[in-house]
N, C-alpha and C positions, 0 to 999 in steps of 0.2 A: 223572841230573839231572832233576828233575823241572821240566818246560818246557809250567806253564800260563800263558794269554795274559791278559796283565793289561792297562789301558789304563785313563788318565782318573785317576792316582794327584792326589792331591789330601793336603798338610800337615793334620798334623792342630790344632785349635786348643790354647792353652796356652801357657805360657812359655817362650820360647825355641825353637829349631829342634828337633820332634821329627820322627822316620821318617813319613815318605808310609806308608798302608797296604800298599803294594809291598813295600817294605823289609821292615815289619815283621812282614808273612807271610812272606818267609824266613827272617826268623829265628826264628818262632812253629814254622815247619816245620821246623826244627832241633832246636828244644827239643822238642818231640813227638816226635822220631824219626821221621818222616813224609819227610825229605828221603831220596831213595833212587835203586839204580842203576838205569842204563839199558837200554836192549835192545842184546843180544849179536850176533855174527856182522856187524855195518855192514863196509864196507869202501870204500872210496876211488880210483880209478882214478888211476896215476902224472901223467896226461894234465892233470888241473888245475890239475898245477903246473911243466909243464917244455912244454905245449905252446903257443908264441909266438901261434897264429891264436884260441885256446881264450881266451888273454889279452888280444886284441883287444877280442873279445866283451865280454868284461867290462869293459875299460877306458871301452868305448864306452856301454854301457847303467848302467855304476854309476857311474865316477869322473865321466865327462861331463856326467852328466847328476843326480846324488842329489842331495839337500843334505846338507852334510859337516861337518864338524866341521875348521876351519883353524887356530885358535890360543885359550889361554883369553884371557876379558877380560881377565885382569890383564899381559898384553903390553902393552896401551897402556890405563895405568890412571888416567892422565888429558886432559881435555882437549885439545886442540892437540899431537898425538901421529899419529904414521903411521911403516910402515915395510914395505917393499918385499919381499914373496912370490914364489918363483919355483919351489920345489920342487913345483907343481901341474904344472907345467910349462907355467904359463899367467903369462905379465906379471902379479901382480896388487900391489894397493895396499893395503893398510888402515888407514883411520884412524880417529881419534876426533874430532867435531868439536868445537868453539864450546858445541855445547848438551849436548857428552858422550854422541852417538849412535855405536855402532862403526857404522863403513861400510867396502864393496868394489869397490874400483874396479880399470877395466883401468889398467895402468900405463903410459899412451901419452897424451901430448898431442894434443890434438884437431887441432894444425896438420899436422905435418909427422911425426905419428906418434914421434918422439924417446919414449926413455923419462925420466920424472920424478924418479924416486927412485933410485940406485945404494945398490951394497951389501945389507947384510940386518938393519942396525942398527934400533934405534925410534930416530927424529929427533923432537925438539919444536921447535914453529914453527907459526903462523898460517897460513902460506898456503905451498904448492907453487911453486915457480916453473921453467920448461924451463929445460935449460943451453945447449938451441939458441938460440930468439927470445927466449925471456925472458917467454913468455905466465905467467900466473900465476893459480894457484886457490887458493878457500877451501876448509877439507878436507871442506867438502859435496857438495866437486865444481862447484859455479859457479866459472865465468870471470870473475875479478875484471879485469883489464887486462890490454894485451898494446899492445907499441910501436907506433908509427905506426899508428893505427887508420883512419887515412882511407886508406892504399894497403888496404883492405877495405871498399870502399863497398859499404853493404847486410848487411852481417854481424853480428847477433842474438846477441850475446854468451850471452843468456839459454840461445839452445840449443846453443851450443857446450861446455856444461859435459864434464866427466871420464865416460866409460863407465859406468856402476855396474854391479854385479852381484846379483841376489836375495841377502839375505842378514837375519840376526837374531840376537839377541844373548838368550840364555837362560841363566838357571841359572849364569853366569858362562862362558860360551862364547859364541864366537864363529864360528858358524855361515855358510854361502856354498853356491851352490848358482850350477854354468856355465848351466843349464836356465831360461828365464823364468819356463817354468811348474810350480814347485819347491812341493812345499806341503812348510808348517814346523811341521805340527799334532806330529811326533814331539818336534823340539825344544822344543816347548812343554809337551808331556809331560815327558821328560827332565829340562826345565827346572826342576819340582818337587821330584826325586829330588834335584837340585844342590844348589839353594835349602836343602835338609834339609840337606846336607854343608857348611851355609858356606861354597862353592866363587865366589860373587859376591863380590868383595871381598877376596879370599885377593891375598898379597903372591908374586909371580914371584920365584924366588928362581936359578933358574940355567934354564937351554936348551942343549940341543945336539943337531945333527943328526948321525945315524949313517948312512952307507952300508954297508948290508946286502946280501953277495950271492947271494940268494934271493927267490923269488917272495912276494910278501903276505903271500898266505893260511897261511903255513908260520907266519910272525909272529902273528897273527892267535890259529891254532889252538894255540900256546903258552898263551894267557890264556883257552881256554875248556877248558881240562880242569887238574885238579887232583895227577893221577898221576904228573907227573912231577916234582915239588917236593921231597920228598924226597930224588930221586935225584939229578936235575939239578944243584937248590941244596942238595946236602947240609953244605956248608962255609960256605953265605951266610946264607940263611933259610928253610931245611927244617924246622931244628928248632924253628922260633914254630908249622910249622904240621903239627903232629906229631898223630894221631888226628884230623884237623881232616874234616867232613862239610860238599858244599856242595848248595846248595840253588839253585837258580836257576830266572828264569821268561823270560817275551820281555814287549817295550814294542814293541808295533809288531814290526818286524827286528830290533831290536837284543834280544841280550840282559843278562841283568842278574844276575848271581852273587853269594853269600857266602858262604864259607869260614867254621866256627868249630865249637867243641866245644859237645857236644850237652847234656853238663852244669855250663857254665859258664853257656851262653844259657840253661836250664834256671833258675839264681838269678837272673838279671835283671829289672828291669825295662824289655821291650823297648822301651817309648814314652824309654827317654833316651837319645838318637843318641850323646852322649858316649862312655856306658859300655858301649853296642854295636860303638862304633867302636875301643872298648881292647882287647874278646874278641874280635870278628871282626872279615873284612876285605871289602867289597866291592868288586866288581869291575864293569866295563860291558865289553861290545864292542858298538860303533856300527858296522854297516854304513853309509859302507863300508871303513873304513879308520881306526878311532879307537880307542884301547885307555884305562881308565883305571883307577888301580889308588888306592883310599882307603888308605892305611895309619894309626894310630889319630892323628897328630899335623900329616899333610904329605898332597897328593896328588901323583901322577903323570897328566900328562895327555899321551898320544903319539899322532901323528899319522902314518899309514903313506900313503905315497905314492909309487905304484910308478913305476920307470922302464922297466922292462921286465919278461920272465915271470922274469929271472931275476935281479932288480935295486930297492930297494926303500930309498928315502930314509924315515927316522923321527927325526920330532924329539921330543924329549922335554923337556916341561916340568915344573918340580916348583913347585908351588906349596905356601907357608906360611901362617900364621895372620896373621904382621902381620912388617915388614923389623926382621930380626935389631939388638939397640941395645947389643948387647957382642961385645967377641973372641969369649967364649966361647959365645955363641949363634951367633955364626956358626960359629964351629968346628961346633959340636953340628949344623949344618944340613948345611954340607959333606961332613960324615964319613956325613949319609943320603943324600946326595946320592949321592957317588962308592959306596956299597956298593949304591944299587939300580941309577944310571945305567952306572956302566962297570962292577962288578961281575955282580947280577944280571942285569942286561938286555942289555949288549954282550958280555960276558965269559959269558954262559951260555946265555939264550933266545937273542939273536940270531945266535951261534955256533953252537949249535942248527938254527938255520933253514939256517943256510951249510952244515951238514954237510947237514942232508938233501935239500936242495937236488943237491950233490953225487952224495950217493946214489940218487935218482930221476932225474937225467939219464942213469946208468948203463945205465938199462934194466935193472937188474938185478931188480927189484922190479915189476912192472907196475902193481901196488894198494896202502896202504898198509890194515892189518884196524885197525879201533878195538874197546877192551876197555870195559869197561861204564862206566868213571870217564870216557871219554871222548865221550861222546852230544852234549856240548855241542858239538863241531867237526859232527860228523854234521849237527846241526842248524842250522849256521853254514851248510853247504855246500847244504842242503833250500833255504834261505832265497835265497842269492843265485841257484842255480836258479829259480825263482819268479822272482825280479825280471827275470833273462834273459827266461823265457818271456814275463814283460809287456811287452819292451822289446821284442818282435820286431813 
């Protein structure tokens, strides 16, 4: 995989949404035959993924502290809209307000600490209110009233507003970061590559969280190598990606992949996102924990959030062009739904993850080797390395 450092992608002008220059240097690098394999002999020590103190580390310096990727915009796609996060394993809140800004808030009333929002639903509604005292907020987080206000003489309603958390809304994601001092320059990058995928605006068409019992990064290194598609998904969707050559570069940490045939992208014209989006497929992985996969009609956007080294919530959203307005478009949604969500992803990658998981607890194995189609984990693993060493 060819993994040069791009940054500063920028739309290009014309009609309609074409490829960021990123884009369409990989798939220029495809039709050139120029995308190629990586260096032989890598190899991976069992210990990254079965060792609890190893997972600390990382917990501490990446999830704690990055800015992340929590849900796309179109979770709350409009207005007076919130709904309660807990798989971070932190209280969190997210709403939209009044003027259609996403925000992140800690999920705790500023009185008595009570939480605000139960369950894991999007609610619409103007204002929060505790099911303790009955304090009550606008979803900017200001303290609009709260009962007997004189048993609180002296009490500044102004600064008792809701916690917030650093956060930004890009490219049609919705971004959060536990860290004050979060810089969002990557999401704002990122955010151009979206904007190309009309990913701002896309209709939420289903959700579901998976308990996976495996470390991350096992998930993770599923979407950054292409070798095993064939094999794995030989029944699912092996054969769409049959002779398929990818090409990928880095934005920052994260990287950025495309799958497709050398002489189809070869007839194209790669400036129309459309008919790039019919012959190939791209892919992202966001450190530290966000997978998303374009496929030519829908996205996939999933979110990995580990509970332990050996334990790993993923929710997976699939977003559409616009809410399905017949049976049979909903059918036609559901039937991509369930062949990538429970099929490909729970029923293959993420079973995947469980067996190897398995297998490197054994001990049996102390290292796992990577062959040349897979550089892209190698350099997944270079990368969070790096951030360790800067977090120390």
């Amino acid at each position: 995989m060819d993994m040069a450092t791009t940054a500063g992608d920028k739309p290009r002008s014309g009609k309609g949404p074409q490829p960021t220059p990123g884009q369409s240097a990989l798939a220029q690098s495809i039709a050139d035959g120029d995308a190629r394999q990586g260096e032989a002999g890598l190899t991976l020590p069992a210990s990254r993924y079965t060792d609890p103190d190893f997972y600390a580390r990382e917990k501490a310096a990446l999830f704690d502290k990055m800015p992340q990727v929590i849900a796309p915009s179109a979770l709350l796609p409009d207005p007076a809209m919130s709904v309660a996060h807990d798989a971070t394993g932190r209280a969190l809140l997210l709403t939209r307000d009044a003027e259609g800004e996403a925000r992140v808030f800690a999920n705790v009333c500023r009185h008595r600490a009570t939480r605000l929002v139960e369950g894991n639903e999007v609610q619409c509604g103007k204002r929060l209110t505790c099911p303790y005292h009955a304090w009550t907020y606008a979803l900017d987080g200001r303290l609009l009233a709260l009962p007997r206000p004189d048993t609180f003489p002296g009490l500044e309603k102004s600064e008792m507003g809701l916690v917030e958390l650093p956060s930004i809304e890009a490219g049609g994601l919705i971004w959060f970061a536990p860290s004050s001092d979060a810089d969002f320059c990557d999401a704002e990058t990122l955010g151009e590559d979206f904007d190309a995928l009309e990913m701002n605006g896309m209709h939420l068409f289903a959700r579901r969280t998976h308990t996976v019992a495996g470390n991350w990064k096992l998930i993770m290194d599923a979407f950054l190598e292409s070798y095993h598609v064939q094999r794995l998904h030989s029944q699912t969707i092996g054969p769409f990606f049959k002779d398929g050559i990818t090409a990928g570069d880095m934005v920052g940490p994260h990287q950025r992949s495309l799958v497709g045939r050398a002489d189809e992208i070869d007839e194209l014209d790669i400036t129309d996102m459309a008919a790039l989006r019919r012959t190939a497929t791209f892919a992202y992985q966001l450190v530290p924990g966000t997978v998303i996969v374009i496929s030519p009609d829908y996205i996939n956007v999933m979110t990995l959030m580990p509970q332990s080294h050996e334990s790993t919530l993923v929710e997976d959203f699939m977003l559409i062009p616009e809410a399905p307005q017949t049976d049979k478009a909903r059918d036609h949604w559901q039937r991509s739904w369930e062949l990538l969500d429970a099929g490909v992803f729970a029923s293959e990658d993420f079973r995947a993850a469980e067996l190897g998981q398995q297998g490197l607890a054994s001990g049996a194995v102390p290292e796992i080797t990577l062959g040349t189609l897979e550089t892209g984990i190698a350099r997944f693993h270079e990368t969070l390395d790096e951030l360790l060493r800067a977090s120390n």
